[in-house]
Structure formats: C-alpha cells, structure tokens
C-alpha positions, 0 to 999 in steps of 0.5 A: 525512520518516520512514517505518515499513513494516508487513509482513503487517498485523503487523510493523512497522519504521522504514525506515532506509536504511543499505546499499542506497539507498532505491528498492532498499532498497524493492524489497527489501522488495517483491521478498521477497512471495511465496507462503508468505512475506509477503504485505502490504506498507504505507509510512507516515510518520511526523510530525515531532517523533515517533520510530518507537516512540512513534508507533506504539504511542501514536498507533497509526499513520499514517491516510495510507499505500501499501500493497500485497497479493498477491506480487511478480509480482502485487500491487495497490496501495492509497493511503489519503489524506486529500483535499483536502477534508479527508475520509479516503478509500481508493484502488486504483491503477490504469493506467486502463481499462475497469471496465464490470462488476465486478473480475474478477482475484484477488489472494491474499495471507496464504496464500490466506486472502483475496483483493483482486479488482481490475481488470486495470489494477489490478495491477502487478509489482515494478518498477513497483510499486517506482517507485511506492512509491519516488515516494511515498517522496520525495513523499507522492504517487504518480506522475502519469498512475495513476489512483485507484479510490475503495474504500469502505472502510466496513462494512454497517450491519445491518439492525433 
C-alpha cells in the first residue's frame, strides 16, 4: 500500500522510503514537531490504481487517516475510520483511563493558535507515537490494547 503525509494541514508529500526504513523514516517526520516548527502530522493511504498527485488534487484526499498535533514530547493521536458498519467516524487514542468530567490537558499546535484538550491518557511521546503511526503504516490499524474515544466531529447547527 501507498501512503501520503500532510504536515501542518498544508503540506503534503508521498511517503517514500528510500534512506532510512519506514518506522525511522516515521519517527523522523514525527521527531521535527516542535514549537515554532511543525506541528500537525497525518498518514493517509493511497488507493491502488492512483498515483499520489492525481489523488490528492482530484479526489481531494483519503477519508481514512492518523493524525497527530502538538509536538514531539507531547502530542495526541486522531484515527479517522470508517467503521465496520459503514459509518465515518473520528477517534482520539488513548491508553485507557478514568474520563470522569471533561479533558483537562492542553495540546497547542500551529504556534498556539489552537489547542486539542484530551485526557491524560491521551497523550503520548515520540517513541510511542512513532510505534503507533509505524503500526498503522503496516496495517491499516493500530495497535491492539489502545482504546478510541468517539470525537464528534460535526459543527453546531444554528439556532432559527
């Protein structure tokens, strides 16, 4: 399978191994997230029968992708699927844990500019995040044992 990588919502590449192996050339790309620098991070595939360029600027992208925001010390992990029954839905990745009240630890990325507030399992380093982004690389998946946090990613409707 193929895969593009888009950094900081703007711009987009193939992922081409050629020096390093994959799961370094991921951590790489995952370790240059810092502040001031990049700060966003996605993998997303590219469907048999389509070459990166014609993909991305005809079909506008892949629904399905990992992604990533904050920096390489702390960031927190987004898969967006599509469920086994047929529906597209957004997850936050975590490790499990108590999510009594509402997510209390804040992600900055695109300089401070915005923020993603998850949980405290929520967030990961780069190594970790790296074995995670180089699953999903080799599978389509993530690892076993994460669990997903359902983001709804729909906007308000407003009010009449």
């Amino acid at each position: 399978m193929t895969f593009y990588y888009t950094v900081d919502a703007r711009r987009s590449g193939e992922f081409v191994v050629d020096v390093r192996p994959p799961r370094a050339t991921l951590g790489r790309l995952l370790s240059l997230m810092m502040p001031g620098e990049r700060s966003t991070f996605l993998l997303a595939p590219i469907p048999s029968g389509y070459d990166f360029l014609t993909y991305l600027h005809k079909q506008g992208g892949s629904p399905v992708y990992l992604q990533c925001a904050g920096t390489s010390d702390a960031m927190t992990i987004e898969w967006h699927k599509i469920d086994d029954d047929g529906q597209d839905r957004h997850y936050i990745v975590g490790h499990g844990g108590d999510h009594a009240g509402d997510p209390s630890v804040g992600i900055p990325f695109f300089d401070g500019t915005c923020s993603a507030t998850v949980y405290p399992d929520e967030v990961f380093a780069l190594d970790e995040a790296t074995d995670i982004f180089f699953r999903y690389y080799e599978t389509g998946e993530i690892p076993s044992g994460y669990e997903l946090r359902w983001y709804d990613l729909t906007w308000p409707k407003p009010q009449p």
